[in-house]
Backbone bond lengths (Angstrom), bond angles and torsions (degrees), N, CA, C in turn:
res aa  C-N    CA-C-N  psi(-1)  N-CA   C-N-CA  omega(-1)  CA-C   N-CA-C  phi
1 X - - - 1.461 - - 1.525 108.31 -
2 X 1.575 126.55 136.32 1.111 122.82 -168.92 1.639 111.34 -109.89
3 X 1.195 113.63 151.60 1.244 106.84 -152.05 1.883 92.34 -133.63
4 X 1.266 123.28 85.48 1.539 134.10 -161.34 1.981 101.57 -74.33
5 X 1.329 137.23 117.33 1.361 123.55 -169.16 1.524 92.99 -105.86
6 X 1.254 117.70 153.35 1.536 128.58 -171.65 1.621 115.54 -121.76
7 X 1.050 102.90 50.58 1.799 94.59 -178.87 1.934 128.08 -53.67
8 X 1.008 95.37 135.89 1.187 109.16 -170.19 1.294 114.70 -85.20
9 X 1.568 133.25 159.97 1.400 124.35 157.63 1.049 123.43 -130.15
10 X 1.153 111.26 25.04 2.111 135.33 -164.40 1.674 116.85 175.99
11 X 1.327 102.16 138.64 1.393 116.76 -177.81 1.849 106.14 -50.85
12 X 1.601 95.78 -28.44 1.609 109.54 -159.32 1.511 92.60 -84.18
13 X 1.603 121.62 -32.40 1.409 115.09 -162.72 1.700 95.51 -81.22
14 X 1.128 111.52 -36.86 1.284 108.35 -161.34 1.604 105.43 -62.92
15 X 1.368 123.44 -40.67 1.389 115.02 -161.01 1.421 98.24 -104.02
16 X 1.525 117.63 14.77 1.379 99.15 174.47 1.484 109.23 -110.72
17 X 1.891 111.96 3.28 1.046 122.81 142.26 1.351 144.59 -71.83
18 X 1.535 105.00 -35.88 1.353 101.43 143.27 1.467 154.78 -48.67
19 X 1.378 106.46 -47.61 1.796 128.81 130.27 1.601 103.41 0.28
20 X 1.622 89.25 -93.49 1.363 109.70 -164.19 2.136 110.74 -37.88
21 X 1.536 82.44 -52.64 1.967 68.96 -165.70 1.411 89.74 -73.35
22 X 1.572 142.70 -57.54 1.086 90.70 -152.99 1.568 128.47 -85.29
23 X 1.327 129.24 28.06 1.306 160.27 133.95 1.924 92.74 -28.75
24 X 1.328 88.92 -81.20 1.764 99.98 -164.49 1.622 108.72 -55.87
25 X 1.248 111.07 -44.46 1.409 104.10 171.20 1.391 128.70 -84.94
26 X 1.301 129.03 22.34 1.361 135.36 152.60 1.398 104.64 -84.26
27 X 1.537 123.11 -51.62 1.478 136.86 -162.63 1.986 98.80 -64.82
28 X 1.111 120.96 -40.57 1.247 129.68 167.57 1.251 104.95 -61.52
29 X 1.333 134.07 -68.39 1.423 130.37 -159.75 1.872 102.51 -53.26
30 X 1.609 101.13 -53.01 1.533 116.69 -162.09 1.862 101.55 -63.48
31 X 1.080 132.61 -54.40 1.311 137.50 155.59 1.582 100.20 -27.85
32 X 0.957 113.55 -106.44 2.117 124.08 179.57 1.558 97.41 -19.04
33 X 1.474 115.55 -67.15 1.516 97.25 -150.33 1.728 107.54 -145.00
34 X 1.375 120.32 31.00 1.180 126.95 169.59 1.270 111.13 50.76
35 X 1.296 113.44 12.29 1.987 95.37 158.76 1.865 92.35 -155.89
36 X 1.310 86.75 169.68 1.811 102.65 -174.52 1.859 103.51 -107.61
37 X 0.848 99.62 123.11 1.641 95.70 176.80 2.001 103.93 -110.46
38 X 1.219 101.27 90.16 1.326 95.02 176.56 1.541 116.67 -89.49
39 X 1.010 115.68 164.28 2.200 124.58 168.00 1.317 98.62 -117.12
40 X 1.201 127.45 114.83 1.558 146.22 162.44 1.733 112.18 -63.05
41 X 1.200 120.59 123.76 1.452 105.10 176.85 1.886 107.56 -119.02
42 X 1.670 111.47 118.67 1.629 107.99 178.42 1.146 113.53 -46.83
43 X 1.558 97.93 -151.69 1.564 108.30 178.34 2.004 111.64 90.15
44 X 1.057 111.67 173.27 1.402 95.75 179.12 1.624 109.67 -104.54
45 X 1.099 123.41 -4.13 1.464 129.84 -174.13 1.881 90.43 -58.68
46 X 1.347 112.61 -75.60 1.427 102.29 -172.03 1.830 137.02 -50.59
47 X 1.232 93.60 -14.12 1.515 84.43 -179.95 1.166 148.90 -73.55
48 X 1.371 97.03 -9.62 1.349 106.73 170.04 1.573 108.98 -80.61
49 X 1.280 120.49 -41.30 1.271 110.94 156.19 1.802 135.38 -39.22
50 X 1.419 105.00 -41.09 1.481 113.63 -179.32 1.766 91.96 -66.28
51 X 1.732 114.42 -43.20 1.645 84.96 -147.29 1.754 93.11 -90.45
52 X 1.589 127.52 8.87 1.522 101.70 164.62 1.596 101.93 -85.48
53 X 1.093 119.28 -8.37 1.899 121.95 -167.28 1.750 88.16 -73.81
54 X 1.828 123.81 -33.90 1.056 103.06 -157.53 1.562 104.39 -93.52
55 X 1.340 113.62 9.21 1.812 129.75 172.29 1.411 97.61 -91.52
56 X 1.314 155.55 0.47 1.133 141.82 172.68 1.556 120.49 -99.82
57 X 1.223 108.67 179.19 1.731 96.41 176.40 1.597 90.66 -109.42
58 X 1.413 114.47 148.80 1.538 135.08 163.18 1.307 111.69 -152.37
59 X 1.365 118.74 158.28 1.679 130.80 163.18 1.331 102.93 -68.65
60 X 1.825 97.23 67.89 2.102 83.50 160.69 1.548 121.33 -61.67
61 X 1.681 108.40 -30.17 1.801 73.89 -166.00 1.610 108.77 -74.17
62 X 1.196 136.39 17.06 1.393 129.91 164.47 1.552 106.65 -112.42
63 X 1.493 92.46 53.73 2.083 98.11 165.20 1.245 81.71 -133.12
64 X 1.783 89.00 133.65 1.632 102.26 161.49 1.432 84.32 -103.47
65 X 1.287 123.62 161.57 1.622 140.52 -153.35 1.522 87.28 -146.53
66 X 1.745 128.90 121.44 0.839 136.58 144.28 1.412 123.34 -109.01
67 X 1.778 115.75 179.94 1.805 102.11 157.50 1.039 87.56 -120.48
68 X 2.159 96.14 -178.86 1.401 91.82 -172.33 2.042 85.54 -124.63
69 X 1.894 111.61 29.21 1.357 110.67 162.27 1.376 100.81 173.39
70 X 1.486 102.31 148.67 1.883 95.26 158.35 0.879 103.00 -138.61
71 X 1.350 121.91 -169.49 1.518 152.40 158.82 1.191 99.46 -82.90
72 X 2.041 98.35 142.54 1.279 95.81 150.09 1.511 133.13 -99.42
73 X 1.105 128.07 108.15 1.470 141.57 -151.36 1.923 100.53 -143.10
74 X 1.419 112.88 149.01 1.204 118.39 159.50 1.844 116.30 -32.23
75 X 1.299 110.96 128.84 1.933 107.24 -179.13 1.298 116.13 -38.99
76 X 1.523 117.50 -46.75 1.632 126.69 168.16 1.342 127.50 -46.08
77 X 1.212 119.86 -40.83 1.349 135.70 -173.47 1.197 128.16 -17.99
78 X 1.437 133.45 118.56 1.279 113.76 -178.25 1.930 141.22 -57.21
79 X 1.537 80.34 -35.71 1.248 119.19 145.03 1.540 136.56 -36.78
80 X 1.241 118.16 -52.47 1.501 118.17 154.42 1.743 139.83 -24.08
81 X 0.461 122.34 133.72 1.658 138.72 -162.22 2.026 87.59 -71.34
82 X 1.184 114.78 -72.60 1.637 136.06 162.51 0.987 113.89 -32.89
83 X 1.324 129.44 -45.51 1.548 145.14 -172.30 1.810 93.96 -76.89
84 X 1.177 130.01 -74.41 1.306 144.57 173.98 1.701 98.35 -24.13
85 X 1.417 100.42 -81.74 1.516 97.23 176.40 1.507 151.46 -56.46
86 X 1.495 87.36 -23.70 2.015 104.60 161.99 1.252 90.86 -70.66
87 X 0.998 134.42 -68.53 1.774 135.78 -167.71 1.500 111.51 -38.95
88 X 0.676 138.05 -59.41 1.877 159.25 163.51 0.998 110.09 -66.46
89 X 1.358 136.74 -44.11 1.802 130.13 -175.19 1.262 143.51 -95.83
90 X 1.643 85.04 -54.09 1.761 101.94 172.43 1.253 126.07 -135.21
91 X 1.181 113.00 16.74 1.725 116.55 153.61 1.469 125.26 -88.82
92 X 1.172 121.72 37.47 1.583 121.63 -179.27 1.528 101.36 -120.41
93 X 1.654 139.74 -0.34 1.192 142.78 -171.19 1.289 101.24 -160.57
94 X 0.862 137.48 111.47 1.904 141.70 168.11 1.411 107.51 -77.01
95 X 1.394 96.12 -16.21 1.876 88.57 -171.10 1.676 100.89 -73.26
96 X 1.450 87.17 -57.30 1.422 88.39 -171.62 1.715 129.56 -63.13
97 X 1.401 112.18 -3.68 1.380 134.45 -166.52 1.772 100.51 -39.17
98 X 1.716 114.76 127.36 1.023 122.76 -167.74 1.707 89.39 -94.36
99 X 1.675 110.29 155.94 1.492 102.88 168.50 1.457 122.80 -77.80
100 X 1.062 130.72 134.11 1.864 145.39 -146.36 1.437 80.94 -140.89
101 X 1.738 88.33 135.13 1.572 125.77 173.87 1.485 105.48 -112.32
102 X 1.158 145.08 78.07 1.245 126.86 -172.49 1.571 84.98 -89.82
103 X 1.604 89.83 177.35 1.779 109.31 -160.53 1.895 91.70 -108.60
104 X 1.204 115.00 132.47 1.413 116.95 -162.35 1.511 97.10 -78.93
105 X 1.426 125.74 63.40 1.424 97.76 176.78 1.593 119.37 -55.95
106 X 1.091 124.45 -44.08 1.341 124.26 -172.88 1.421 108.15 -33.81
107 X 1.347 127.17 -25.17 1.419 112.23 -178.33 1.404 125.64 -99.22
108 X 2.014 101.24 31.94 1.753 109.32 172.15 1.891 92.59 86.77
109 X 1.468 79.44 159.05 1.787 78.56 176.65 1.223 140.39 -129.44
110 X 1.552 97.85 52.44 1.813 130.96 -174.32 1.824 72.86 -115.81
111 X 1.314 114.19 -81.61 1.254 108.39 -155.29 1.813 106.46 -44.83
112 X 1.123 105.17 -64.72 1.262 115.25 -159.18 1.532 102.98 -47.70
113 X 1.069 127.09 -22.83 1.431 120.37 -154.98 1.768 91.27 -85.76
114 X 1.394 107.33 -30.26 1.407 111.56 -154.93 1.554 103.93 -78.92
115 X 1.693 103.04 -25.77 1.573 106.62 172.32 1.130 110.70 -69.22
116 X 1.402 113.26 -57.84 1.777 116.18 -171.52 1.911 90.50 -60.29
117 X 0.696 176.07 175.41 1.634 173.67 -41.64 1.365 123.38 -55.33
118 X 2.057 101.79 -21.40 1.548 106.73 157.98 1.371 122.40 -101.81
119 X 1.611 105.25 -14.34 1.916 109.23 163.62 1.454 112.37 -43.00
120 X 1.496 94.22 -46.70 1.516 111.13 -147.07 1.709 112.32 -80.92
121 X 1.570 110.95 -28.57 1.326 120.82 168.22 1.535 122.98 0.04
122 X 1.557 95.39 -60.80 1.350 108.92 -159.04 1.605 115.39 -88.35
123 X 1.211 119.95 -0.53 1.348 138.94 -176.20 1.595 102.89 -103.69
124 X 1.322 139.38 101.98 1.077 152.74 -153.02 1.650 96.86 -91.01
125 X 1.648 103.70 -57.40 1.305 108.10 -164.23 2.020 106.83 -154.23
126 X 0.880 128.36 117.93 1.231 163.88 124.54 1.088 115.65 40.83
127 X 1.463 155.55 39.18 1.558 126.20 -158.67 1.670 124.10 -47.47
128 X 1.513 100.45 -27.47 2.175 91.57 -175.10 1.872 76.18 -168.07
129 X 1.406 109.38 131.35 1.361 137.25 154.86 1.070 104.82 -109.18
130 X 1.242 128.83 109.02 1.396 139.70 146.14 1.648 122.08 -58.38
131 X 1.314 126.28 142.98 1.224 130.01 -153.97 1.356 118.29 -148.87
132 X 1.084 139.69 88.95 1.515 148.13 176.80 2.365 99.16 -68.02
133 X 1.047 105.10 146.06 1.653 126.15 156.94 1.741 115.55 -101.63
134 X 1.465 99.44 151.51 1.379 105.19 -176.94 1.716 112.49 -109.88
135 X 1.182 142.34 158.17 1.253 105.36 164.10 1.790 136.04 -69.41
136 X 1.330 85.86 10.00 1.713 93.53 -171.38 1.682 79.66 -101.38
137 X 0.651 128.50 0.43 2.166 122.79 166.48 1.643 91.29 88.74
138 X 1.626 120.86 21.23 1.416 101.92 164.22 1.656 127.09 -64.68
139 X 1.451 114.95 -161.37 1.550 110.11 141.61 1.418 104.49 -179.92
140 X 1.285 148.82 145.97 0.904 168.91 -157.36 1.563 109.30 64.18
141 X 1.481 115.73 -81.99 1.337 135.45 151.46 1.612 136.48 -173.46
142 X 1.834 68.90 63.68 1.772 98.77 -169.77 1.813 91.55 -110.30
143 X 1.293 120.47 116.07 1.400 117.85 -164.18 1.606 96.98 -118.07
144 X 1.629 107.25 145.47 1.527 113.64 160.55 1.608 126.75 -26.94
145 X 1.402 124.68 134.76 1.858 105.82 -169.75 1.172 112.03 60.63
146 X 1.237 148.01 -10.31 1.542 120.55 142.95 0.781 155.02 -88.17
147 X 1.552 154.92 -174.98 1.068 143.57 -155.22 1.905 108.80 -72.00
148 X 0.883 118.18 146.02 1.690 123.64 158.61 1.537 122.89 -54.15
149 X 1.250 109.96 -58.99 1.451 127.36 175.98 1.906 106.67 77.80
150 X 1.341 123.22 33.08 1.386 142.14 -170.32 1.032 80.73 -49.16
151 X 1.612 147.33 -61.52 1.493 145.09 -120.68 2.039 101.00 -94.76
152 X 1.137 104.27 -36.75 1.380 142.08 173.27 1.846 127.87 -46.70
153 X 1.262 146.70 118.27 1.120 117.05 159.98 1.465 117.66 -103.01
154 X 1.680 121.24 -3.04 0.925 149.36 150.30 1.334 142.30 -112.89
155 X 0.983 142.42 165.49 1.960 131.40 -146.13 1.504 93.15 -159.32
156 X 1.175 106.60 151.25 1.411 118.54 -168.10 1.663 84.49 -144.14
157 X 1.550 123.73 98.50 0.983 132.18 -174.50 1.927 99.50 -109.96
158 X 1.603 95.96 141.47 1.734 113.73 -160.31 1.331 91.72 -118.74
159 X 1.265 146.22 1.00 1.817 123.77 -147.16 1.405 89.96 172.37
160 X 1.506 121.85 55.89 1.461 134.63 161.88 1.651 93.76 -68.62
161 X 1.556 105.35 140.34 1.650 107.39 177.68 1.730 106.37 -91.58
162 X 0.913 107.49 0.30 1.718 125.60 160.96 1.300 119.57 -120.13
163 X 1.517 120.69 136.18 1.426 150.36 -115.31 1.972 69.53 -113.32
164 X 1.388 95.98 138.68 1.168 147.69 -53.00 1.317 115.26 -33.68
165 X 1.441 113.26 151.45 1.780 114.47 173.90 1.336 116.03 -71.50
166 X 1.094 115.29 -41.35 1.403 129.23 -164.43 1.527 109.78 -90.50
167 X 1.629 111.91 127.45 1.612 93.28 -151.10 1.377 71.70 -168.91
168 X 2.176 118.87 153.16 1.325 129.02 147.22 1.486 98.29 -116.58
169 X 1.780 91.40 165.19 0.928 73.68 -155.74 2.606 76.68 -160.17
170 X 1.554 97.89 128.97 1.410 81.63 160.84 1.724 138.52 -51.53
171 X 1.369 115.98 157.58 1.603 100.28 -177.65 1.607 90.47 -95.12
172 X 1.086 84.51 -179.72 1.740 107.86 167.61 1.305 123.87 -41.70
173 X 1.218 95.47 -57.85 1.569 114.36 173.79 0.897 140.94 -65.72
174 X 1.384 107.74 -28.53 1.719 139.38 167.28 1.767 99.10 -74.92
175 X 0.729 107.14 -57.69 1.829 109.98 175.97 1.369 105.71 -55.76
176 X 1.648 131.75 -38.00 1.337 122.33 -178.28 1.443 109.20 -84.67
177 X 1.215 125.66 -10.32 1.321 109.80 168.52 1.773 114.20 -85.73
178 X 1.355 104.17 89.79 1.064 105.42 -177.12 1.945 97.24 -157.63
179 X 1.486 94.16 147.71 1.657 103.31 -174.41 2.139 104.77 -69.68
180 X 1.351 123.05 -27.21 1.097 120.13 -148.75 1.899 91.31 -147.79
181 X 1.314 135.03 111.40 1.397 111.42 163.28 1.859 96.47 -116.71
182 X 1.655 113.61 143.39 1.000 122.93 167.41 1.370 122.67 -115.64
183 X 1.398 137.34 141.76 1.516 128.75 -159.97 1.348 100.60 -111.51
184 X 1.570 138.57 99.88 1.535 100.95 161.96 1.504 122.40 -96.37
185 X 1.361 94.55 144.42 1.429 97.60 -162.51 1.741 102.80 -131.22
186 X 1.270 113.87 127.66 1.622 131.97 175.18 1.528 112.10 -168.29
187 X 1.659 95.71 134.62 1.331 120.69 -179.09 1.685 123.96 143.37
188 X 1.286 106.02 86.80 1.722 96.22 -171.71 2.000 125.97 -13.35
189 X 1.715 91.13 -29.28 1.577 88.00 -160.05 1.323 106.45 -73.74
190 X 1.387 117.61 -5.72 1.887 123.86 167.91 1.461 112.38 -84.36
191 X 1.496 127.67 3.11 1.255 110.70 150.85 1.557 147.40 -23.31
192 X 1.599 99.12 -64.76 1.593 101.23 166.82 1.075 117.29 -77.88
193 X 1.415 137.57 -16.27 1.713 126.51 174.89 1.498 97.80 -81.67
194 X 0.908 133.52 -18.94 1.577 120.84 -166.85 2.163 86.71 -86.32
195 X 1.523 112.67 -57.54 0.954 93.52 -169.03 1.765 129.00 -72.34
196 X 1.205 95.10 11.02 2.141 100.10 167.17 1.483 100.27 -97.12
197 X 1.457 108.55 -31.14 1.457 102.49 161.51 1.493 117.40 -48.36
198 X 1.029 104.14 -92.23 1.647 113.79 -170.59 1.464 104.97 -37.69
199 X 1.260 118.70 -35.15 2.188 114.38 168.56 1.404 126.06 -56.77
200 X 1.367 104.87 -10.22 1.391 119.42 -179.95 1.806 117.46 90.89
201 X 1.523 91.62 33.37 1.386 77.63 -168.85 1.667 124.49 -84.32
202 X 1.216 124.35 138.01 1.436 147.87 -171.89 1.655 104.39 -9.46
203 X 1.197 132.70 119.69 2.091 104.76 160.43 1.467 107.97 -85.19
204 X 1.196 123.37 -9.26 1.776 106.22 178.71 1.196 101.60 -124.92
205 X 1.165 110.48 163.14 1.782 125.41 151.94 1.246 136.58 -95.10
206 X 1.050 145.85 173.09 1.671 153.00 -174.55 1.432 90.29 -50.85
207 X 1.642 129.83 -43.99 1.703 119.33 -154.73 1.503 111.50 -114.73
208 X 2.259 99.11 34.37 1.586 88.35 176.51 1.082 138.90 86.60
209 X 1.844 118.42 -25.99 1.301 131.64 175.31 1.794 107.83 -105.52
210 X 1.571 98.50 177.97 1.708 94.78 -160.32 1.377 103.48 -84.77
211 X 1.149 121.15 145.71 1.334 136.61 155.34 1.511 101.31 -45.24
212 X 1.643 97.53 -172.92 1.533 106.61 170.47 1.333 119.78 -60.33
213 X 1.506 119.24 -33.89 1.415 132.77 179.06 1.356 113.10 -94.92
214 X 1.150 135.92 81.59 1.433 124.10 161.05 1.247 125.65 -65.15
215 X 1.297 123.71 -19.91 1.915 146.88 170.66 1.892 91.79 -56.59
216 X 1.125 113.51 -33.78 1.740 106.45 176.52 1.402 135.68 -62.25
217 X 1.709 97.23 -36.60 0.992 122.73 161.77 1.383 136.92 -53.86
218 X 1.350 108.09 -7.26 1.325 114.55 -168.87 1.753 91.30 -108.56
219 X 1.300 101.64 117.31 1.685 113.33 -172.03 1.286 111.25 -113.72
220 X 1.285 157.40 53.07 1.558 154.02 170.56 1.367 94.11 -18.82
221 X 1.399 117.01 156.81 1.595 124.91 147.77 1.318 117.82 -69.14
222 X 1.525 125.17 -33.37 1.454 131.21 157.47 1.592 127.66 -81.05
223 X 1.550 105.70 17.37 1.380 101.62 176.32 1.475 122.87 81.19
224 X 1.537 119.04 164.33 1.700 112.11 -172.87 1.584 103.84 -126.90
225 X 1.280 90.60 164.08 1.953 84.29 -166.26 1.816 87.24 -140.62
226 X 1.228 97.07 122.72 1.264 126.98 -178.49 2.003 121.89 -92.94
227 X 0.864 106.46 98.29 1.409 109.90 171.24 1.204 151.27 -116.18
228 X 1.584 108.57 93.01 1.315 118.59 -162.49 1.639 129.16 -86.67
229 X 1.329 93.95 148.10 2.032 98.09 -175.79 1.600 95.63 -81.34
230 X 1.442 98.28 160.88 1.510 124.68 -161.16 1.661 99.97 -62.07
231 X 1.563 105.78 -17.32 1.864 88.24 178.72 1.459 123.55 -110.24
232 X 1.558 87.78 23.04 1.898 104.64 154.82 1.431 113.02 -126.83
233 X 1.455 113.40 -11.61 1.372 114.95 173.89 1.843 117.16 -71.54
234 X 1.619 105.29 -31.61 1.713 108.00 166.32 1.197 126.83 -118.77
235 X 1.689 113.08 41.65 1.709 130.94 -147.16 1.811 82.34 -128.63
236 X 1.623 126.95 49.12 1.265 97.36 168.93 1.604 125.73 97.80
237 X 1.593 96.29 -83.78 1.618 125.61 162.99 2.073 97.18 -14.10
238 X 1.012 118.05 -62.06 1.399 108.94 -158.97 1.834 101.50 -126.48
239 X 1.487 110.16 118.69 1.470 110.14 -171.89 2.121 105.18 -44.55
């Protein structure tokens, strides 16, 4: 599986690369198959991305809008993964409002996981998962030492080592079935996970759960494309 790294040399280059693909991979999806199936990833790395995506013109009403995790927190929450992204994405035009799957955390995360796993049924495969890194080399809310969830296309995670515990969250596998995965990644403190990344280091262990890198784990059949801001692009990370 090939793993393409994108160094940046500007705040401006970086997100106007981001732009660009996922620009290109809507225009691909909408050509092939008349709708865009994107995976939204929280965290604060993406938002600035969502809110220039929400200054551009696109065929929102042919975005299906997924995540690829939440919290479990009240639906409102500021906190929310959904909340983050209506805020930044698609609350500035109602007309154009793309259809959004948020993941019900509010209803605990046995239930919720089990709903989001029958939303999702009908979605085989992925047009663009978007993907944030943690500095512990997580991403979505697939964490170091835990379980994989191979069997799974959804996870009902109890004992997140970040607050809140209770969290769903896509598996691995569910994230690799996807035509296009993109990583954005910024923040010095992902230095060392990016660089055990790039060494090749392992995503599982002998007992099924993630290595240090669970972001490895995520294998497309077309590979993952990594794109970093300028203060991991000359931080070391890349000779």
């Amino acid at each position: 599986m090939q793993t393409r790294w994108h160094p940046s040399d500007s705040e401006q280059a970086w997100l106007a690369a981001a732009l660009a693909f996922v620009g290109r991979a809507e225009r691909e999806a909408l050509a092939a198959r008349g709708v865009f199936h994107v995976v939204l990833a929280g965290g604060n790395t993406p938002r600035s991305v969502y809110q220039a995506l929400a200054r551009e013109c696109h065929d929102w009403p042919r975005w299906q809008v997924w995540f690829g995790d939440e919290r479990c927190l009240p639906a409102n929450h500021p906190e929310r993964n959904s909340v983050m992204a209506r805020a930044a994405l698609l609350d500035h035009d109602i007309a154009r409002y793309p259809a959004m799957h948020p993941i019900p955390g509010e209803l605990g995360a046995r239930a919720a996981a089990h709903a989001y796993a029958e939303e999702l049924a009908g979605v085989p495969t992925f047009d663009l998962v978007l993907l944030g890194l943690g500095e512990d080399g997580h991403t979505a809310s697939l964490f170091p030492g835990y379980t994989a969830g191979a069997e799974a296309d959804v996870l009902a995670v109890f004992d997140a080592p970040k607050p809140p515990p209770e969290r769903v969250s896509l598996s691995a596998s569910r994230l690799s079935r996807a035509r296009q995965v993109l990583f954005l990644v910024s923040g010095a403190g992902k230095r060392a996970a990016l660089r055990r990344w790039r060494a090749g280091e392992h995503a599982f262990s002998t007992n099924s759960a993630f290595s240090t890198i669970p972001a490895a784990a995520i294998q497309p059949e077309a590979g993952v494309d990594v794109l970093l801001a300028p203060d991991l692009s000359t931080s070391g990370v890349f000779p």
